[in-house]
N, CA, C and O of each residue as an XYZ file, in Angstrom:
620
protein
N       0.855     -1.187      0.000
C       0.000      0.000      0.000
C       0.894      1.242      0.000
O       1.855      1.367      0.760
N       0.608      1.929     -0.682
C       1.164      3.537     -1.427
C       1.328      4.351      0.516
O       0.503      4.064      1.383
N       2.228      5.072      0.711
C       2.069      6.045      1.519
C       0.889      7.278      1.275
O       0.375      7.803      2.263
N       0.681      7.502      0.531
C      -0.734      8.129     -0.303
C      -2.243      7.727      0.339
O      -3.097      8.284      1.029
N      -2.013      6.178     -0.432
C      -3.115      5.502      0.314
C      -3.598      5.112      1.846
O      -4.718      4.991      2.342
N      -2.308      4.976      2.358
C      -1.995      4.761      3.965
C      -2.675      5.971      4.163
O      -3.821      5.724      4.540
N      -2.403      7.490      4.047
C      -3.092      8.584      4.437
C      -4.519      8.558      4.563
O      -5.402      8.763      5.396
N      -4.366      8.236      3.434
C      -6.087      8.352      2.844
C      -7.334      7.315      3.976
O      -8.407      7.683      4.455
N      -6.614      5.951      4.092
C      -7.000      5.004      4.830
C      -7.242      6.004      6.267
O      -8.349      6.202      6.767
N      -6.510      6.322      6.560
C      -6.450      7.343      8.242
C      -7.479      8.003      8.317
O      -8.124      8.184      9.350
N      -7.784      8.512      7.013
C      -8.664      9.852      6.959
C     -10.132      9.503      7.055
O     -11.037     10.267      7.391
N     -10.256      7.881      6.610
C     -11.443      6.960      6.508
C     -11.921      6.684      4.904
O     -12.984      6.148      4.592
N     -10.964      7.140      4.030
C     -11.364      7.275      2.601
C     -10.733      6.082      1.712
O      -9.542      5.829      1.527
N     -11.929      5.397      1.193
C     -11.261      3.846      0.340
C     -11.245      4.868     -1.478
O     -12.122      5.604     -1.930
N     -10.420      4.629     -1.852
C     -10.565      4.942     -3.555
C     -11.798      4.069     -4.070
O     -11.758      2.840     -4.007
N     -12.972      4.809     -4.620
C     -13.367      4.032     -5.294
C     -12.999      3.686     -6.902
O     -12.356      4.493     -7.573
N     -13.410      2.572     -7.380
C     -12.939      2.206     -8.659
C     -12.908      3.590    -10.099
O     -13.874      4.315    -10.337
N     -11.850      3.632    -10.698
C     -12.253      5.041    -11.416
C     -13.444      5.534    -11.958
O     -13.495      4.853    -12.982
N     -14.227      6.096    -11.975
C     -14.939      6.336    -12.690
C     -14.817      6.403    -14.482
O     -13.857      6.878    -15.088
N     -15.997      5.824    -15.080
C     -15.761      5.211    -16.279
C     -16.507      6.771    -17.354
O     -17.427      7.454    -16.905
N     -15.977      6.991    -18.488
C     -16.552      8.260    -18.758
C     -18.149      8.292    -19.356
O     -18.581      7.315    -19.967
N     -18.838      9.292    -19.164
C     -20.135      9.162    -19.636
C     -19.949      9.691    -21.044
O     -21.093      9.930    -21.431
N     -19.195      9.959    -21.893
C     -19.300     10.282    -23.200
C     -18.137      9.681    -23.671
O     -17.480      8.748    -23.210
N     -17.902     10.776    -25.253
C     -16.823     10.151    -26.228
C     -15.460     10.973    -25.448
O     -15.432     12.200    -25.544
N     -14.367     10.274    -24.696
C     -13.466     10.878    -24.368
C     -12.929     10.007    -23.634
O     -13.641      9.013    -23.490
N     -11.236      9.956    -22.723
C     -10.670      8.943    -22.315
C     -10.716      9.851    -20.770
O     -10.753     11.081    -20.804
N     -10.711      9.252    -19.723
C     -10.495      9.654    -18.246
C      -9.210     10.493    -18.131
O      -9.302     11.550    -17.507
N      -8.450     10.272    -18.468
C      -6.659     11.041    -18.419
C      -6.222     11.232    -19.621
O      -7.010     11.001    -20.538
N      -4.897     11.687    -19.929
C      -4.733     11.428    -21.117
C      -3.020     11.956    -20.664
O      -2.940     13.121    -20.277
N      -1.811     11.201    -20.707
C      -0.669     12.029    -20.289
C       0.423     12.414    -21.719
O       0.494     11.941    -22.854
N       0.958     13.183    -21.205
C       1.884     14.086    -22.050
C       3.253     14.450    -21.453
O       3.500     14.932    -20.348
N       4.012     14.133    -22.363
C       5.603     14.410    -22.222
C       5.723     12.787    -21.199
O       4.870     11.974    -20.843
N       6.819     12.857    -21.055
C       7.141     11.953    -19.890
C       6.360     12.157    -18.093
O       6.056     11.348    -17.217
N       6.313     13.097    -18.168
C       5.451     13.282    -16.494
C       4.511     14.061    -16.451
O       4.471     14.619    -15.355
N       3.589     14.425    -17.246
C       2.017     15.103    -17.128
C       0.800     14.291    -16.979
O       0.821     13.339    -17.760
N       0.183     14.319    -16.550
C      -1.010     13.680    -16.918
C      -2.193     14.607    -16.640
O      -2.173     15.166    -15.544
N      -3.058     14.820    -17.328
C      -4.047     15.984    -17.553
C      -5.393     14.366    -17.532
O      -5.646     13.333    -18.152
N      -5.904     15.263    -16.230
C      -7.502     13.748    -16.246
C      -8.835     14.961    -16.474
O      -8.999     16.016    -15.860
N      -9.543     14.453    -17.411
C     -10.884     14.848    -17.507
C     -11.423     14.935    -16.252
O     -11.021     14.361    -15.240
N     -12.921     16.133    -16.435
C     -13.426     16.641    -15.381
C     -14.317     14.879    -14.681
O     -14.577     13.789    -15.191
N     -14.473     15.410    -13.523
C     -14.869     14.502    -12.930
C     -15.616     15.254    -11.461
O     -15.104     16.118    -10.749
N     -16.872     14.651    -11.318
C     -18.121     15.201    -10.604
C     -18.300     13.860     -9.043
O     -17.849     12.743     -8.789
N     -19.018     14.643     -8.518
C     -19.549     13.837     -7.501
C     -20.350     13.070     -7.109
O     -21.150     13.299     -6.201
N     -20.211     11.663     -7.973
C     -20.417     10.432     -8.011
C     -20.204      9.134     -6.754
O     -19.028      8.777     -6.686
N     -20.958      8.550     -5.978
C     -20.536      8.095     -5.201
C     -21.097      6.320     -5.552
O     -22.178      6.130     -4.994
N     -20.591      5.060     -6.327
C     -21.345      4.203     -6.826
C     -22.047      4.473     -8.097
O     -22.804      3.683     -8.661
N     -21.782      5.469     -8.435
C     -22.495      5.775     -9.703
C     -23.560      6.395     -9.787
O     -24.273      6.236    -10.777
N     -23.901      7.206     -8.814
C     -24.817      7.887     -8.225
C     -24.348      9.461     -8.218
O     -23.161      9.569     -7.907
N     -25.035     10.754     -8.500
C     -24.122     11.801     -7.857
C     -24.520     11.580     -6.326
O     -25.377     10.742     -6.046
N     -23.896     12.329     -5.353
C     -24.020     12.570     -3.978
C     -24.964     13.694     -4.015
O     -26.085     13.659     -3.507
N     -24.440     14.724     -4.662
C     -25.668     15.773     -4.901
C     -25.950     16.236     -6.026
O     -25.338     15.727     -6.965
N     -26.829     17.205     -6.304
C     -27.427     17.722     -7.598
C     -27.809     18.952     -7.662
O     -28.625     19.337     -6.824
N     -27.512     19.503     -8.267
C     -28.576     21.116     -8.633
C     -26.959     22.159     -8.701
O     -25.748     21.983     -8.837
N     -27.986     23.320     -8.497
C     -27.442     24.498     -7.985
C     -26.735     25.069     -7.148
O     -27.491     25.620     -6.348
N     -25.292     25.307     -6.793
C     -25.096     25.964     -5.313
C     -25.539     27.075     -5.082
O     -25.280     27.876     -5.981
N     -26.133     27.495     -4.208
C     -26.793     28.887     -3.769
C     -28.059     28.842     -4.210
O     -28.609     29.927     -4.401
N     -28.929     27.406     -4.515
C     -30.372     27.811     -4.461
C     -30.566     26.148     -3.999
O     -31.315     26.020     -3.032
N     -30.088     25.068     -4.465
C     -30.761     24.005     -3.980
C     -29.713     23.069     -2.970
O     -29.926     22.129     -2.205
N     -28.640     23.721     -3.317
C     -27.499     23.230     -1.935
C     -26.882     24.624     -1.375
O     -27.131     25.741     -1.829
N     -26.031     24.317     -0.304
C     -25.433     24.860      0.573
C     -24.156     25.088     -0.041
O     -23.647     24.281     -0.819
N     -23.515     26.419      0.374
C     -21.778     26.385      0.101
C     -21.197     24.985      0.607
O     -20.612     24.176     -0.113
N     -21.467     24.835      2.018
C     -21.192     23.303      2.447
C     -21.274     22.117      1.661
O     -20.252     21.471      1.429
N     -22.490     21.736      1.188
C     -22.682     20.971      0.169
C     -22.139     20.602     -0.895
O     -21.921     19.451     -1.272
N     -21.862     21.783     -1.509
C     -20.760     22.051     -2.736
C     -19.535     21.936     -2.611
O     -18.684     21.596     -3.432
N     -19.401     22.431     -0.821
C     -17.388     22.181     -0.442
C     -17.600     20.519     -0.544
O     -16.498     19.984     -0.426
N     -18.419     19.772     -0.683
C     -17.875     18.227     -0.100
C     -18.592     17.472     -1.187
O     -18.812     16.264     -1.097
N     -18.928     18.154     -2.141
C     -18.810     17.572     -3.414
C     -17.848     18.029     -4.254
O     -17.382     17.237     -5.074
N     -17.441     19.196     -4.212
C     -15.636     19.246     -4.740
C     -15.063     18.209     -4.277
O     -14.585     17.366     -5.035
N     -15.010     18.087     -2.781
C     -14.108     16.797     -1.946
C     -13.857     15.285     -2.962
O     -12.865     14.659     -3.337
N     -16.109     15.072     -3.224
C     -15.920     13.971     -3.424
C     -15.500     13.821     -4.937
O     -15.140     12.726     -5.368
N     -15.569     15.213     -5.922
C     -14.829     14.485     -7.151
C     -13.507     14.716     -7.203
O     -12.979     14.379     -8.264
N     -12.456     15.426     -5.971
C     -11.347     15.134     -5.784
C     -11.007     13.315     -5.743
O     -10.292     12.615     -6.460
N     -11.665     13.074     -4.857
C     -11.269     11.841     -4.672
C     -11.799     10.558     -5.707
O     -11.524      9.362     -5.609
N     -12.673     11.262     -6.749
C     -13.212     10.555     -8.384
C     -11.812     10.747     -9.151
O     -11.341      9.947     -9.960
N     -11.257     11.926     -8.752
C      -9.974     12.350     -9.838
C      -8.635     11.458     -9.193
O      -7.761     11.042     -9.954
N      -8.588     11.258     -7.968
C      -7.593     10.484     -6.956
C      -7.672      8.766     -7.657
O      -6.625      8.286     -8.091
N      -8.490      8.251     -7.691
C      -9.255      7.252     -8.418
C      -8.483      6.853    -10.358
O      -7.807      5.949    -10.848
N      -8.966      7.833    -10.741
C      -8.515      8.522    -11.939
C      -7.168      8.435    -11.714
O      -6.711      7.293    -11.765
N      -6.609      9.089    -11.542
C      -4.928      9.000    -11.641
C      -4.256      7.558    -10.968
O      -3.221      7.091    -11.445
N      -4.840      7.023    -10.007
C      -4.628      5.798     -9.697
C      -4.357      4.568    -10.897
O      -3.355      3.964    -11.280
N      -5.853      4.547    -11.274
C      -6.208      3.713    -12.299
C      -5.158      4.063    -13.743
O      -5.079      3.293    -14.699
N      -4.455      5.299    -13.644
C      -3.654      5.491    -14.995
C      -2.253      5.388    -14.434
O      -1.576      4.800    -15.278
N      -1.444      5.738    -13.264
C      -0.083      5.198    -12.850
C      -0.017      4.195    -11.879
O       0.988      3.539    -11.604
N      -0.983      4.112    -11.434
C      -0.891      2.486    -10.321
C      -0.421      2.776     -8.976
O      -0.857      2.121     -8.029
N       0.468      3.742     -8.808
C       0.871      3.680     -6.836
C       0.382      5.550     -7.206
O       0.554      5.929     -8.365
N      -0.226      6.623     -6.105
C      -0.076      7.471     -6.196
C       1.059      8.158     -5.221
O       0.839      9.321     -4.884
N       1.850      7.737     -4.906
C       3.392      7.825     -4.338
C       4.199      8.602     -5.629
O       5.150      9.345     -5.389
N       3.803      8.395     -6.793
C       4.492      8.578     -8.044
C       3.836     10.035     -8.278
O       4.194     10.300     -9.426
N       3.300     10.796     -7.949
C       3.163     11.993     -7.803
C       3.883     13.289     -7.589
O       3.826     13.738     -6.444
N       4.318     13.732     -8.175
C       5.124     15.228     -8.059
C       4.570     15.827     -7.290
O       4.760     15.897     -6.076
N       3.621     16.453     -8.105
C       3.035     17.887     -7.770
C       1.445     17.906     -8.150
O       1.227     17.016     -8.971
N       0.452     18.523     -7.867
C      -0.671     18.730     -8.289
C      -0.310     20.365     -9.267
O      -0.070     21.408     -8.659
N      -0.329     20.319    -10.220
C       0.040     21.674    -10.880
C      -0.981     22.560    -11.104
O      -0.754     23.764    -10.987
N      -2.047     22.168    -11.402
C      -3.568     23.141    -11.807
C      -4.826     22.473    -11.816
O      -5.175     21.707    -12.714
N      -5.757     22.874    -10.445
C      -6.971     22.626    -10.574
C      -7.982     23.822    -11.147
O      -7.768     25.003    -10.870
N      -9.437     23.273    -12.218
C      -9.707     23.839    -12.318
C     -11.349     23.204    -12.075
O     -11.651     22.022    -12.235
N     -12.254     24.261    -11.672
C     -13.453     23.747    -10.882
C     -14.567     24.947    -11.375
O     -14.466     26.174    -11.404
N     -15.691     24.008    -11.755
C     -16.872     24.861    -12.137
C     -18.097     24.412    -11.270
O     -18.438     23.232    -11.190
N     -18.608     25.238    -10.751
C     -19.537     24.889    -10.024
C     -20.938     25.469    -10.677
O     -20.967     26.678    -10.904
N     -21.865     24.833    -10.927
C     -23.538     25.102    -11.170
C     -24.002     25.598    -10.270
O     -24.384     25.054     -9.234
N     -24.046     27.439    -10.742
C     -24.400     28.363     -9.485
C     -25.861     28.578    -10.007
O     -26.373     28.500    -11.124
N     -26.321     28.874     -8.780
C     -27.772     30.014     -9.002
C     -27.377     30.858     -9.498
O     -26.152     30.899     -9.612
N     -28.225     32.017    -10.075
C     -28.152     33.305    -10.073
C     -27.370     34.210     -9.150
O     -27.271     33.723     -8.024
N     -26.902     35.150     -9.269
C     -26.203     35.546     -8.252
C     -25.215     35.067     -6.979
O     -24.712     35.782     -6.113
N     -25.123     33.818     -7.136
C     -24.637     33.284     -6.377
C     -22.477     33.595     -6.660
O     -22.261     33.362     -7.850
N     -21.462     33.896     -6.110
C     -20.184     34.101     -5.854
C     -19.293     33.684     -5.293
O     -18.129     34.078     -5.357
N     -19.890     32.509     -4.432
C     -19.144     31.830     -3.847
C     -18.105     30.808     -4.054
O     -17.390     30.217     -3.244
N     -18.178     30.756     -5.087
C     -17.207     29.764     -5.803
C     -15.985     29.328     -5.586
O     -15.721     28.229     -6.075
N     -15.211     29.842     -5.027
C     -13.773     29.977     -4.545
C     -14.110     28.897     -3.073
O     -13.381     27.917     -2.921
N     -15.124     29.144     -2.163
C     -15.148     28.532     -1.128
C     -15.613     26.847     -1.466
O     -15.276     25.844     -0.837
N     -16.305     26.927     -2.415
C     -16.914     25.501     -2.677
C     -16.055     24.664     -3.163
O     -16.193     23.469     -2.903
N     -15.068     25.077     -3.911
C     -13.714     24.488     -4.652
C     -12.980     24.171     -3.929
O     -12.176     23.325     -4.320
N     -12.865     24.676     -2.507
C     -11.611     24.611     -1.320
C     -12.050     23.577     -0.826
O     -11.342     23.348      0.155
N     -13.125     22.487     -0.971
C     -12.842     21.024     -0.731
C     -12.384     20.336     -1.192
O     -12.133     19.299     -0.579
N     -11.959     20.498     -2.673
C     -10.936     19.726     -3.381
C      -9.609     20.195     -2.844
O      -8.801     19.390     -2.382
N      -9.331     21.741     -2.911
C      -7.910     21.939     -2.575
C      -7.765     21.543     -0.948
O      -7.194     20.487     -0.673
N      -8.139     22.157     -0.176
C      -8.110     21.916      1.203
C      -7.745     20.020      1.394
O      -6.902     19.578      2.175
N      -8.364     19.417      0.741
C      -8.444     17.812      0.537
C      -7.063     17.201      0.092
O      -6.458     16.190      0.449
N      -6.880     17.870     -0.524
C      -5.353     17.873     -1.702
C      -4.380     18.147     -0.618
O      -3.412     17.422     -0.386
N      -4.676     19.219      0.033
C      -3.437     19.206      0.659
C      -3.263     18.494      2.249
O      -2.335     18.029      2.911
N      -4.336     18.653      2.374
C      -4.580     17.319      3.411
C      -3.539     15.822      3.245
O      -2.752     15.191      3.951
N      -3.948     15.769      2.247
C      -3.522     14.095      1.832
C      -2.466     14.432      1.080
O      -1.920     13.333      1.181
N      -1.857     14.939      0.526
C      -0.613     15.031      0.264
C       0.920     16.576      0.416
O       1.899     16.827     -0.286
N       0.400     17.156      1.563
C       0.808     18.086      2.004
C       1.063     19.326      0.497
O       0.304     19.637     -0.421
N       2.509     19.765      0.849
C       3.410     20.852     -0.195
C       2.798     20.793     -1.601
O       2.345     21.641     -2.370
N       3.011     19.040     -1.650
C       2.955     18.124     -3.453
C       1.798     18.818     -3.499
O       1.748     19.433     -4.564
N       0.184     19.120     -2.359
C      -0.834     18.858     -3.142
C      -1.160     20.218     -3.532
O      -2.278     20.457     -3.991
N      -0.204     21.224     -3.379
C      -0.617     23.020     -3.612
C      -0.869     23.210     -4.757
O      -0.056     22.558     -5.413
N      -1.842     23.973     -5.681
C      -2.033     23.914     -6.640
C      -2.059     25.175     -7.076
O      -2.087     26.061     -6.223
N      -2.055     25.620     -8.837
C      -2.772     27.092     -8.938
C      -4.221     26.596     -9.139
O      -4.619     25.435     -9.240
N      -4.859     27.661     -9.171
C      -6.520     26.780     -9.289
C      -7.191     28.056     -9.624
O      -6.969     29.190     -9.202
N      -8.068     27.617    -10.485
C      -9.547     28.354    -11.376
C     -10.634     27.904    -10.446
O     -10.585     26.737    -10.056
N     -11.789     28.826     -9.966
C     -12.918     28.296     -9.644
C     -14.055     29.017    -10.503
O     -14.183     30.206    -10.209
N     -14.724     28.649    -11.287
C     -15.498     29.463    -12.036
C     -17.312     29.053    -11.677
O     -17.750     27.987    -11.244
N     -17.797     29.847    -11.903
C     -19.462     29.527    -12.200
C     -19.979     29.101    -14.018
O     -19.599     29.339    -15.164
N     -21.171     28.269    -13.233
C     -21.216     27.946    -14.888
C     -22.737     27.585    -14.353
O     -23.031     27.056    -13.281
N     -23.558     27.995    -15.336
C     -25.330     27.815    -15.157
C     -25.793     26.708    -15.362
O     -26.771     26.197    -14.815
N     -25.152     26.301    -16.119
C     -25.676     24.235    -15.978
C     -24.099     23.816    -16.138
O     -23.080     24.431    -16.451
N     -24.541     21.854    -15.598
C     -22.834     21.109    -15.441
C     -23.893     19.559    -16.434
O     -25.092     19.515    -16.709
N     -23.210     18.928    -16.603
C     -24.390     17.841    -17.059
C     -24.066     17.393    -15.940
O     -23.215     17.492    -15.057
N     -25.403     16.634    -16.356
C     -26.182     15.491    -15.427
C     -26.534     16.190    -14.178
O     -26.578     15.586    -13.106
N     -26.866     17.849    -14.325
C     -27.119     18.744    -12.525
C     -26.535     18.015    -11.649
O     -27.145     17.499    -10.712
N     -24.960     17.853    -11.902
C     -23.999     17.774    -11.157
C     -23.478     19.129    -10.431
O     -23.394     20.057    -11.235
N     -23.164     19.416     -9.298
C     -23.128     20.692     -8.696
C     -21.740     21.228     -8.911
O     -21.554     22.442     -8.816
N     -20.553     20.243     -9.253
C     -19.703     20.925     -9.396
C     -18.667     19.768    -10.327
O     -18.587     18.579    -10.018
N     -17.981     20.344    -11.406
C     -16.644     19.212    -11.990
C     -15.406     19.762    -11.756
O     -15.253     20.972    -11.592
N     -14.641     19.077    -11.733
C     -12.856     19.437    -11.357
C     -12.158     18.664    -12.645
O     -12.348     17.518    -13.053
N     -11.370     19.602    -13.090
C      -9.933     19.081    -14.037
C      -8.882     19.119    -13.148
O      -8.904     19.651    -12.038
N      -7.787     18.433    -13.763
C      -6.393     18.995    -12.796
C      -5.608     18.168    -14.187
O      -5.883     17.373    -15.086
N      -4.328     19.061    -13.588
C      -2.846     18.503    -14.721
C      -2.195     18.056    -13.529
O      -2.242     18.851    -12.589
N      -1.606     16.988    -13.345
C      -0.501     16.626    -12.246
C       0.622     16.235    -13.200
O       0.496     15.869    -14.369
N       1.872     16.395    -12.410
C       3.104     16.339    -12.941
C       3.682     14.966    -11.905
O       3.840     14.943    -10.684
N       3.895     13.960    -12.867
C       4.947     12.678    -12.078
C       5.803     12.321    -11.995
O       6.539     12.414    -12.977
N       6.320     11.652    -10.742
C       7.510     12.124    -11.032
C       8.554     10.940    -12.325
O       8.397      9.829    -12.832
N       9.180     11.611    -12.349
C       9.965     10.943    -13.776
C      10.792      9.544    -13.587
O      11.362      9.029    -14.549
């Protein structure tokens, strides 16, 4: 077991199996010798989302922080399933996160900080990222929020 995973185990969190894509496209896709850039990935728990809708009209900022969390750990999954130990990890280089706001809603930056906050949880320095949090009026499947990221491995 990965020192990665050992963490993760502590924290009470099993990887679930990667998530498989709902359209025409591959889960990751890597570049150069140590990039790997993984498609967005939502908060799915069994194949289920965990939640749905809107942040700021049918969920909570809360809600939205721990569905960032849980498609951090869809994307944790994801990179697993494409290098095999996540010990082999550099760096987290760029998350980027859209969340399905209400109207007026701005909060975006806070709802995203369950993926980052999560990230660096479980893998300290490595898991600092630059990061985008944007709004977006629909996500498919009224998923409340998707995450990209580029991670860099190490060589």
């Amino acid at each position: 077991m990965s020192q990665i995973e050992k963490k993760l185990k502590e924290l009470g969190i099993e990887l679930p199996p990667a998530p498989q894509p709902a359209a025409v496209y591959i889960p990751a896709k890597r570049f150069g010798s140590n990039m790997l850039y993984v498609s967005g990935q939502d908060c799915r728990v069994n194949g289920k989302l965990l939640y749905e809708g809107k942040v700021g009209k049918d969920l909570t900022v809360q809600e939205g922080y721990e569905a960032s969390k849980q498609a951090m750990i869809n994307t944790l999954a994801v990179i697993k399933s494409e290098i095999g130990n996540l010990d082999n990890i550099k760096s987290f280089v760029k998350l980027l996160g859209f969340v399905n706001s209400a109207d007026g809603f701005v909060e975006q930056p806070y709802v995203i900080n369950g993926a980052s906050e999560f990230l660096e949880e479980v893998f300290g320095e490595k898991g600092k990222h630059a990061r985008s949090a944007l709004s977006a009026n629909e996500l498919p499947f009224n998923t409340p929020v998707e995450i990209e990221t580029i991670v860099e491995l190490e060589e």
